[in-house]
C-alpha angles and dihedrals in degrees: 000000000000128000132342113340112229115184129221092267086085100055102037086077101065087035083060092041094054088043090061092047096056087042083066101053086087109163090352083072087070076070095070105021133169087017091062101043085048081055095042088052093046091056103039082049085063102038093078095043096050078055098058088053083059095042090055076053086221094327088127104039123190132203129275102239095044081059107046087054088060096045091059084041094066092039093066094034090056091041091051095047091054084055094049093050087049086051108116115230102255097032081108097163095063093041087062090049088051095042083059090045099052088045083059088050096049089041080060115041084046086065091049088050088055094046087044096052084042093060093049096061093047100050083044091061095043095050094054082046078054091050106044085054095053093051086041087062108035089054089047094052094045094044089051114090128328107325129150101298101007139089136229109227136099117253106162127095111258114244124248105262101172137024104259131223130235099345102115090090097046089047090045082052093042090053092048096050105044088039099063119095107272100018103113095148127051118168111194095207120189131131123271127305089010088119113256104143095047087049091053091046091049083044085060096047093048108114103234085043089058095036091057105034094029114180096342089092112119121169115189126182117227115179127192086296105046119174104222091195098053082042098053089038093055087050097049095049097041090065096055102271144128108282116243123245126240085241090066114096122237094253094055096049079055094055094043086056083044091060102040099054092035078058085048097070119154095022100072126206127218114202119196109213096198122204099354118183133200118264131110090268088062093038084054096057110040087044081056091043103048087064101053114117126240090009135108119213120208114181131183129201154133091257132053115236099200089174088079126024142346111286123210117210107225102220119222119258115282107244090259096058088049095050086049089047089046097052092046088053094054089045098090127187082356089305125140108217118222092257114209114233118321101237090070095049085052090059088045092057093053094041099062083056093242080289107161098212091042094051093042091045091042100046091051091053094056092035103123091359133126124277098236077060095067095046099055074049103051086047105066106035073057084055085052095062088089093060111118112221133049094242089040090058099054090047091058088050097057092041080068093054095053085040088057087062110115117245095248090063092048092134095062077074099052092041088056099052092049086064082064086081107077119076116267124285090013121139099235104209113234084229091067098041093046082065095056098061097045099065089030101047106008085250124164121213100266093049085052091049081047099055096043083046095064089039090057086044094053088043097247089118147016127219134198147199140187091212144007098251090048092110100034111102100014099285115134099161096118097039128089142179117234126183134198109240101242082055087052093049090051092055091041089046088047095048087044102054091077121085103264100244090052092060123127091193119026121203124197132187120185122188111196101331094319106144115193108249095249092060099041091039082054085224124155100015136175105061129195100208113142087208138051126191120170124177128197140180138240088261087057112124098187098238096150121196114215120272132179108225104148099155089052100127099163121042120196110191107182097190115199097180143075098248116032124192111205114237105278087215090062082086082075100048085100084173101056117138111159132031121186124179118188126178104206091193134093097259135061117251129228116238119202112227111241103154096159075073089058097047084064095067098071090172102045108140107180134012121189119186115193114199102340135146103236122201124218130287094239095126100121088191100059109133128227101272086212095188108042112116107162126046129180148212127180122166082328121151097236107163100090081047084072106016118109077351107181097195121079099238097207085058099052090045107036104157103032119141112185131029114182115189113183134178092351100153096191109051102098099173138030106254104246081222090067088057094056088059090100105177083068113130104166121039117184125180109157123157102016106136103185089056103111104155139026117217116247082235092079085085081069086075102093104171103038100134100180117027109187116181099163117166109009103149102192095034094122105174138011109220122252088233081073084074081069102068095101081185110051119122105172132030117186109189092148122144084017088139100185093052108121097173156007125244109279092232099049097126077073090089098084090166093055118126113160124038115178122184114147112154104034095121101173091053103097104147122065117197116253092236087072082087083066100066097094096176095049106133103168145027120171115190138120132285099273089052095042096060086047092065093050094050090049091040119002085190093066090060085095101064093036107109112183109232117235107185119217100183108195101233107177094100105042128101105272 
């Protein structure tokens, strides 16, 4: 709005004021009448709404000049009704001048009534839009993840991304098998990439699916390792109720679902159990769920589980469906490809076994490319008819289509196979793997989005993002990298037909505290391997046996369990550059707090903890780690890391350049020891809900050069030391939903160059300083706010772009 906001408080006094004159008129009122009672009515008519504006306590705000007209309005109408009440009884021709006078005034303090009312309206409107929006985005943020009650698993059903191929029949079966009386479990069966999953998310978007069923359709993926209690609390949640805490058992958390869809009568559930292996956990819970009243369970997996419901076998696809699936896949951006003779393309076809995911993956990886291409191609998967096995066969098909990458992408491959590191069915966030590749292969980030762009674009991998923006500007916090798990084994099959001392990656999976031979034997070490990635359950003790690893530059640790050791030999990994530990279940673990362990890694570079417990920093001891750069947060408990904290910080980390804290729910407010970390040049805190305040020290911060604070709901101010960041180029405070205003010397900021600050929808008033900012490029906000840039600064309308939201859905809780 134009202009300085002045609230009703203002103007209730001289209304008031007129109302007791008029009161005073007494029998001298007979004289105008019925002008002055029309007056009298007219006024006593705005009082209360002028009130009401009080009352919002500038909550409606209305424009300078309206009221200044009102202002001047009341001013003659005061100083005329004074007159009036002076008039002697028998002056008649200056009561008829007054009489005129007071039917003007009416005439018009009845149009400032209308234009009030219709503000009101206005503003009223505007501030339920306000608070929709403010609902919109507190439910999407805490639905979003781990955070404090809430849980971090997909329960909505995926979108439909592709037109599939030959599954209208299999949907039509499925339909007529789950829908019959008695039937409460259905397991489609059927080996790997034969296309399962896509056939039980095209079995949820069918029409007569939705319209019986409606929104009580939840699909959940489970995996060899599922987490029953991540699973039952999804569910839970997911149909309106109270979460359940990690104290519940397991058979409790059953008995609550029990009751609640048993409540839910005669409105029934259908619950998609994606990817189920065998293994008493599974048998446990479909056992659990085939009980469960008012519900359908449809499962889908690579075994058949007769003990508890019909299965149906999913077919592969007839040779004319394949060939159909085949062509779409090479037909890239709507683009028919110049296919080689058909002939070849026929032998291709067989030869992927009317498998979906091979012919998808393989036909991406010829699509625009030679001829003499899709014969080398066409040859070997010839060379495959004689695999025994089904999966095996597949595998062997997929291998071709990572051996047809040409030798200047070869790290597309090992990229691939790094993915390979993380436990089966996890969103792997872009941030981590980014990472990865930078100490691996000297990547930066944009090489690394390059490289998992082709991958996605050759279907090795998937990649998703919460919203459009999530990769502009370097910022990956919100995007993440998902594979289907024939696409995993073959990384893992490719990285373990080397010798094991000759790896270049190791993989470990421990179940329990089963080593493999070859660790607790202490045989073949050492190893050479570059990477490291070691998995463990929730039963691991972390009782580590000793292992020589000296060229290890990247360590992946995959914690299953509450409380977590790190590996003793780490002490002799005198190349590491990069540890990441990532718990991939529902619950933080503790981390015991072994820094001695950490003095030994004088190179380490970037550490990244993923929902981990982190102890305090109280080691007095704690050595300089000269050479870290990154560290990183995500859904950690970091309080007790700061808190009655010992050890300077700055001192421990004195040439760190990025800290990234994400969806870490108890950190309230910013550590003043962060701010005295002076070489920092990129400071991220998004998502994090308690934060309520930011220290004054953060001016300390010379060289920050990107502060990006999104979506911190209960962030209120920034303070006014910010204006002191000389160097600072972008500032991110979007979806902060409590931020009234920005800091009054902001125009301080003369290196600024990106201010982004969409959704922040009770900041209406920009500082006049804004105008300040010359090398501003860009501002991305919403319409209010942006009127309000081109009122401080009209030079700045041409880097103002209006932010239109398009949040990515498909993964969130429903």
């Amino acid at each position: 709005m134009a202009g300085a906001l002045v609230g009703g408080a203002a103007l209730g006094v001289p209304f008031n004021e007129l109302a007791t004159i008029l009161k005073n008129f007494g029998e001298r009122a007979i004289s105008f009448d019925p002008v002055l009672k029309e007056t009298q009515s007219k006024v006593n008519d705005i009082i209360p709404l002028l009130k009401e504006i009080d009352d919002l306590n500038e909550a409606l705000e209305y424009p300078k000049e309206e009221m200044e007209t009102l202002r001047n309005l009341l001013e003659v109408a005061k100083k005329l009704l004074l007159r009036c009440l002076r008039l002697k009884k028998l002056d008649y021709i200056r009561k008829s001048t007054h009489t005129e006078k007071l039917r003007d005034l009416n005439t018009k303090i009845g149009s400032f009534k209308d234009v009030l009312l219709m503000q009101m309206a206005r503003d009223g409107k505007k501030t339920l839009k306000i608070a929709s929006e403010i609902k919109d985005v507190v439910l999407r943020l805490d639905s979003k993840f781990g955070l404090s009650n809430t849980v971090d698993l997909i329960v909505k059903v995926p979108e439909i991304t592709e037109e599939s191929v030959g599954l209208e029949k299999p949907v039509e079966k499925l339909k007529a098998k789950l829908f019959r009386d008695g039937v409460r479990l259905l397991v489609v069966t059927a080996p790997g990439g034969c296309g399962k999953s896509t056939l039980a998310v095209r079995f949820c978007h069918d029409k007569q699916v939705k319209n019986k069923f409606q929104r009580n359709i939840f699909f959940l993926t489970v995996s060899s390792k599922p987490d029953t209690k991540l699973i039952l609390k999804s569910i839970i949640q997911s149909l309106g109720r109270s979460v359940v805490s990690d104290s519940v058992r397991d058979d409790e958390a059953f008995r609550c679902l029990e009751l609640l869809l048993g409540q839910m009568s005669p409105n029934p559930v259908l619950i998609v159990l994606d990817d189920v292996w065998e293994g008493s956990e599974s048998n446990k819970l479909l056992e659990k769920f085939s009980r469960m009243p008012n519900c359908k369970i449809l499962v889908t997996s690579r075994f058949k589980f007769p003990a508890f419901g019909e299965s149906y076998d999913l077919e592969l696809l007839d040779h004319k469906d394949a060939k159909e699936l085949f062509h779409r896949s090479a037909s890239l951006d709507n683009r028919m490809p110049q296919f080689p003779d058909e002939q070849i393309v026929e032998k291709i076809v067989r030869g992927c076994k009317r498998f979906p995911l091979a012919l998808k993956v393989i036909a991406r990886s010829l699509s625009g490319r030679a001829a003499s291409v899709w014969k080398v191609q066409e040859r070997k998967l010839s060379r495959g008819d004689s695999i025994l096995g089904s999966e095996k066969e597949l595998l062997e098909c997929l291998k071709g289509t990572l051996d047809a990458v040409p030798d200047d992408k070869m790290v597309l491959k090992e990229c691939f196979m790094d993915l390979g590191s993380f436990p089966e069915d996890q969103r792997i966030r872009v941030a981590t793997f980014i990472d990865i590749c930078a100490v691996l292969y000297e990547q930066d980030e944009c090489e690394t989005m390059s490289n998992l762009d082709e991958l996605f674009t050759r279907t090795l991998v998937n990649t998703i993002s919460l919203r459009n923006e999530a990769h502009q500007d370097d910022y990956y916090s919100e995007s993440y990298i998902t594979q289907h798990d024939m696409l995993r084994e073959l990384a893992v099959h490719l990285t373990n037909e080397q010798l094991i001392v000759e790896r270049t990656r190791l993989l470990v999976d421990i179940n329990r505290n089963e080593f493999p031979k070859w660790w607790s034997e202490k045989k073949t070490q050492p190893m050479k391997a570059r990477l490291l990635s070691i998995t463990t359950d929730e039963m691991f003790s972390s009782c580590w046996p000793d292992m020589e690893a000296p060229e290890v530059e990247v360590l992946i640790l995959n914690p299953g369990s509450k409380t977590y050791n790190l590996p003793d030999f780490m002490k002799r990994m005198n190349r590491l550059k990069a540890l990441i530990v990532r718990n991939y279940r529902s619950f933080p673990t503790e981390l015991t707090s072994d820094y001695q362990l950490i003095n030994c890694l004088s190179r380490l570079e970037r550490i990244s903890l993923e929902r981990i417990s982190i102890p305090s920093f109280s080691d007095e001891n704690l050595k300089p780690l000269f050479h870290l750069k990154k560290l990183s947060f995500f859904m950690c408990k970091i309080d007790k890391a700061f808190t009655n904290c010992s050890t300077q910080i700055s001192s421990v980390l004195p040439n760190l350049l990025e800290i990234s804290i994400d969806f870490c729910n108890d950190l309230v407010a910013l550590p003043v020891g962060l701010c005295e970390i002076i070489t920092l040049e990129k400071l991220t805190i998004t998502n994090c809900h308690g934060l309520s305040s930011l220290p004054e020290e953060i001016g300390q911060l010379i060289n920050l050069k990107t502060l990006r604070l999104r979506s911190c709901i209960h962030l209120e101010k920034l303070p006014e030391s910010v204006s002191r960041l000389r160097e600072l180029m972008d500032l991110d405070i979007s979806h902060c939903v409590g931020l009234t205003k920005l800091p009054d010397k902001i125009g301080n900021l003369q290196k600024l160059e990106k201010l982004y600050m969409w959704s922040c929808p009770i900041m209406h008033k920009l500082p006049p300083s804004l105008r300040n900012l010359k090398n501003l490029k860009k501002v991305v906000c919403e319409g209010e706010i942006a009127k309000w840039v081109n009122i401080v600064s009209p030079r700045l309308r041409n880097v103002v772009k209006e932010h239109q939201e398009e949040v990515n859905l498909d993964w969130l809780l429903a």
